[in-house]
C-alpha positions in Angstrom: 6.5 -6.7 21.5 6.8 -8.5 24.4 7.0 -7.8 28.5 10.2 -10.1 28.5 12.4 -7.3 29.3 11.3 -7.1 32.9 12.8 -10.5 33.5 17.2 -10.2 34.5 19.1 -10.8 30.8 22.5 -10.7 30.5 24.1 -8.3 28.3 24.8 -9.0 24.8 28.0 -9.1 23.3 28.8 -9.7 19.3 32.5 -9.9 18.7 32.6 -11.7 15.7 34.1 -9.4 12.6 32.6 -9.1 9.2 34.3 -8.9 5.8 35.8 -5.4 4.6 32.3 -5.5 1.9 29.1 -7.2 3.2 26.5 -7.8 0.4 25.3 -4.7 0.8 28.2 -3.3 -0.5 29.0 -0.8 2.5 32.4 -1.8 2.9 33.1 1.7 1.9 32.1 2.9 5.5 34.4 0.4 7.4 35.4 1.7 11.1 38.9 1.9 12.9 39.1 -1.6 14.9 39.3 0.3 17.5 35.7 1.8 17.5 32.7 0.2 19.8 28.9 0.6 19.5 26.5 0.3 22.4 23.3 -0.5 21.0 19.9 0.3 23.3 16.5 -1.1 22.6 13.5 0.3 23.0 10.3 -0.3 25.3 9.1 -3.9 25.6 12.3 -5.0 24.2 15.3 -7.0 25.3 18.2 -6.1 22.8 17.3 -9.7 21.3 15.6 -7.8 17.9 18.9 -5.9 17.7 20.3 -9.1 15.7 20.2 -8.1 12.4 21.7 -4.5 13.3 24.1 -5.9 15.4 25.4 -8.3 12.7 25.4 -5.6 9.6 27.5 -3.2 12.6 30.0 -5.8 13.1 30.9 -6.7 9.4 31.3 -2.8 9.2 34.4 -3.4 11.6 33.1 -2.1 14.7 32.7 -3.3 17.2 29.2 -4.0 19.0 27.7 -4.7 22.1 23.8 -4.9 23.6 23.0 -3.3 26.7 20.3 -4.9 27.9 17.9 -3.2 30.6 14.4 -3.8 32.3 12.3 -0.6 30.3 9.3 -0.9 32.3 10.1 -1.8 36.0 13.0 0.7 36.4 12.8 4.2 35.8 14.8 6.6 33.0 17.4 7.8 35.9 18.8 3.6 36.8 18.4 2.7 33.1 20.9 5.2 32.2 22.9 4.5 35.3 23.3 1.0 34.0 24.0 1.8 31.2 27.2 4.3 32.0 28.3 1.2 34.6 27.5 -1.4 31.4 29.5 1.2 29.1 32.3 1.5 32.1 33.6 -2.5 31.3 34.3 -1.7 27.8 38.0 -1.0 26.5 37.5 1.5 23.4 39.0 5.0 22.9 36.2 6.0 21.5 32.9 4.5 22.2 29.4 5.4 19.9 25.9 5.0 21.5 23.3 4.1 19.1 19.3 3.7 20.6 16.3 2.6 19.5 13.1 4.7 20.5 13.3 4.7 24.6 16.7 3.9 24.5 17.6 6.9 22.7 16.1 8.7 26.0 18.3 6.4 28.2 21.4 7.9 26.1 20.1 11.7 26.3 19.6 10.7 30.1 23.4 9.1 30.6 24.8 11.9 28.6 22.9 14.8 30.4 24.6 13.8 33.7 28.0 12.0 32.8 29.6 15.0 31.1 33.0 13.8 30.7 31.8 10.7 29.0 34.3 9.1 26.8 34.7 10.2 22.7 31.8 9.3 20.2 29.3 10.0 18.3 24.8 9.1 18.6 22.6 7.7 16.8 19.2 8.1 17.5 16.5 5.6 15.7 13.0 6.8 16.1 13.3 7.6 19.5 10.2 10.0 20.8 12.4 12.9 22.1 9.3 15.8 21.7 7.1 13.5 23.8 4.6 10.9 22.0 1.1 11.0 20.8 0.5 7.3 21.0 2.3 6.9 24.9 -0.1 10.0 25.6 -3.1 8.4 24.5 -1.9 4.9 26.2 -2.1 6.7 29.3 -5.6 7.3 29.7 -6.5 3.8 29.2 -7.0 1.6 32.2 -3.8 0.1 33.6 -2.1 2.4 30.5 0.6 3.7 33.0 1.9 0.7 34.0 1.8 -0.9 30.8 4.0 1.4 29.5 6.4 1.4 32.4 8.2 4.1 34.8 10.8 5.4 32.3 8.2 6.7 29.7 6.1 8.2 33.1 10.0 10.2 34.0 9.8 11.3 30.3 8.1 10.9 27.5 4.3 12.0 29.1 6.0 14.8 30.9 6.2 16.3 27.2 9.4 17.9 27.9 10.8 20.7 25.4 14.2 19.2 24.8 17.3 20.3 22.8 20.5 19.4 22.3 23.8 20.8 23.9 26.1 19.6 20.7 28.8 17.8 23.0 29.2 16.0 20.6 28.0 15.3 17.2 24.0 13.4 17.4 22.0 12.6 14.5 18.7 11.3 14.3 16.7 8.8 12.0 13.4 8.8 11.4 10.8 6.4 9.8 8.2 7.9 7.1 6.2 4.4 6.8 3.3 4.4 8.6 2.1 0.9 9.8 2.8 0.0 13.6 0.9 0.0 16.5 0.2 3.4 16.8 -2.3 3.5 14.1 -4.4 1.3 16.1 -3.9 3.7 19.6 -4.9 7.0 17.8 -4.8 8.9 14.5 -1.3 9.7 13.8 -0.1 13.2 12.5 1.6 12.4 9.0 4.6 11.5 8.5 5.2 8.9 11.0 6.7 5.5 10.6 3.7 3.7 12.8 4.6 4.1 16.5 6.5 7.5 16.7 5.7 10.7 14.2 8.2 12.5 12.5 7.9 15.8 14.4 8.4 13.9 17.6 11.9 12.9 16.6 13.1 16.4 16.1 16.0 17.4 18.1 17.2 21.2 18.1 20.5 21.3 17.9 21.2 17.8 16.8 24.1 17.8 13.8 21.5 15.6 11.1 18.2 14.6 10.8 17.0 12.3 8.6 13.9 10.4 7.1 14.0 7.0 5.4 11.4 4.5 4.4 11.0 2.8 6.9 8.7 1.8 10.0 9.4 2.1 13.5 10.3 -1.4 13.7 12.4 -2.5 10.5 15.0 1.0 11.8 16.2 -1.9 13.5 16.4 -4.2 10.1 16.7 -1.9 7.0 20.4 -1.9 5.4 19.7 1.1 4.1 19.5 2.7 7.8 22.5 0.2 9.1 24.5 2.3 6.0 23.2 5.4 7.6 24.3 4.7 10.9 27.7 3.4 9.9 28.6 6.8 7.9 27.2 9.0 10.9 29.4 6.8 13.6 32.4 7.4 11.2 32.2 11.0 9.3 29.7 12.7 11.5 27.3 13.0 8.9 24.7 11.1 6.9 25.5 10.1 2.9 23.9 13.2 0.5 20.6 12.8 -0.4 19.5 10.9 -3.5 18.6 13.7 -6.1 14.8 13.0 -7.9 15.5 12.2 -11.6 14.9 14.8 -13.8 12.3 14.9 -16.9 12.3 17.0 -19.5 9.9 20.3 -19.1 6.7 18.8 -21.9 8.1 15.2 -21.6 4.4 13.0 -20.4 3.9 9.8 -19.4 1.6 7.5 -20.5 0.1 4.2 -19.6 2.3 2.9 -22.0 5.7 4.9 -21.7 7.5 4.5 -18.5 8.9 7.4 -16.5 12.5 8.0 -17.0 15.5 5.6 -14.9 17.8 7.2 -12.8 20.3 5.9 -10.5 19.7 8.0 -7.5 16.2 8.9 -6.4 14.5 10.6 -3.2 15.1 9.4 -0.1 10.9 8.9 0.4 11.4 6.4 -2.5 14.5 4.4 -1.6 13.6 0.7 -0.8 15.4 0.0 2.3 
């Protein structure tokens, strides 16, 4: 991560289409044309890491733009007034927010005082919405405030007890793999996915919650969580769980017999 985000970047913008099927084969979950996606990065970011996302977004058929925003200089309040001015220019029916870590608190911001904000659904990627152990313990270091910026001072160390006013339909995604930064900072309550713990990604009254394999930073690379977001965005819901395969009720396994194949298994094991 990077302090590059403090310096003026210009939005963003990916208009090229994809193919009905990527190589993913998610074709399944392609969009209405019509459909635009807002994509907001996180702390220390720029929107430039959103690449990969961005691209597996767009062969979906939607389509997808990068707001782009200084996350340590300007406070929560401007971020997500920029944002609903940035939003403002585009020409979509309907228009889905999707943001990474702070960013998803720049949505719940925009949202919380633009209440006739156009039709959509949110996507929330690890973002800290129960307040963070790591940006609390960053704080007490020397200089920590500043380093983390004046939109996590407006939010995340005030702690605040948040929940969700179901507007519209919001679901989260959380990363279970614990390597990140925030292993160094302080000792993590388990499950986390390195920066941002599970429990601090709860949201009452969001539609769906759900854990994947992944850490804070690949949410932003895993296909498995691009299939996730592209199936909430559409349906309003994630896919159904993978199901653990069943053995039989005296069946061991040894050194040498493998455990029994199945095609689905649980979502702590999927590979993203």
């Amino acid at each position: 991560m990077t302090m590059a985000d403090d310096q003026e970047s210009a939005p963003t913008e990916v208009t090229d289409k994809g193919a009905d099927t990527d190589a993913d084969g998610a074709g399944e979950f392609a969009a209405e044309p019509r459909d635009q996606v807002v994509l907001v990065h996180g702390l220390w970011m720029t929107g430039a890491e959103s690449v990969v996302l961005r691209r597996r977004l767009s062969q979906l058929d939607f389509g997808v733009r990068q707001f782009s925003y200084r996350s340590v200089r300007d406070g929560l309040a401007e971020n997500a007034r920029q944002l609903h001015a940035f939003t403002e220019e585009i020409d979509s029916e309907r228009l889905h927010l999707v943001g990474h870590s702070l960013g998803g608190l720049v949505i719940l911001r925009l949202l919380a005082e633009i209440t006739d904000f156009r039709p959509g659904r949110v996507v929330l990627l690890g973002s800290p919405l129960q307040g963070s152990e790591v940006a609390d313990r960053l704080a007490q270091w020397p200089f920590g405030e500043q380093v983390l910026g004046r939109s996590i001072a407006d939010d995340v160390l005030a702690s605040p007890k948040r929940e969700w006013d179901g507007s519209r339909d919001l679901g989260i995604i959380a990363g279970s793999k614990a390597v990140g930064m925030g292993r160094v900072v302080t000792k993590l309550r388990r499950p986390n996915d390195g920066t941002v713990t599970v429990a601090e990604t709860r949201l009452p009254g969001a539609k769906a919650h759900r854990v994947l394999p992944v850490t804070h930073s690949t949410l932003l690379f895993s296909s498995l969580v691009a299939d996730h977001i592209a199936r909430f965005l559409r349906e309003g819901r994630f896919p159904p769980k993978a199901k653990k395969p069943k053995t039989m009720k005296n069946e061991k396994v040894t050194s040498k017999q493998s455990p029994p194949q199945s095609a689905a298994v649980a979502d702590d094991t999927i590979e993203a």
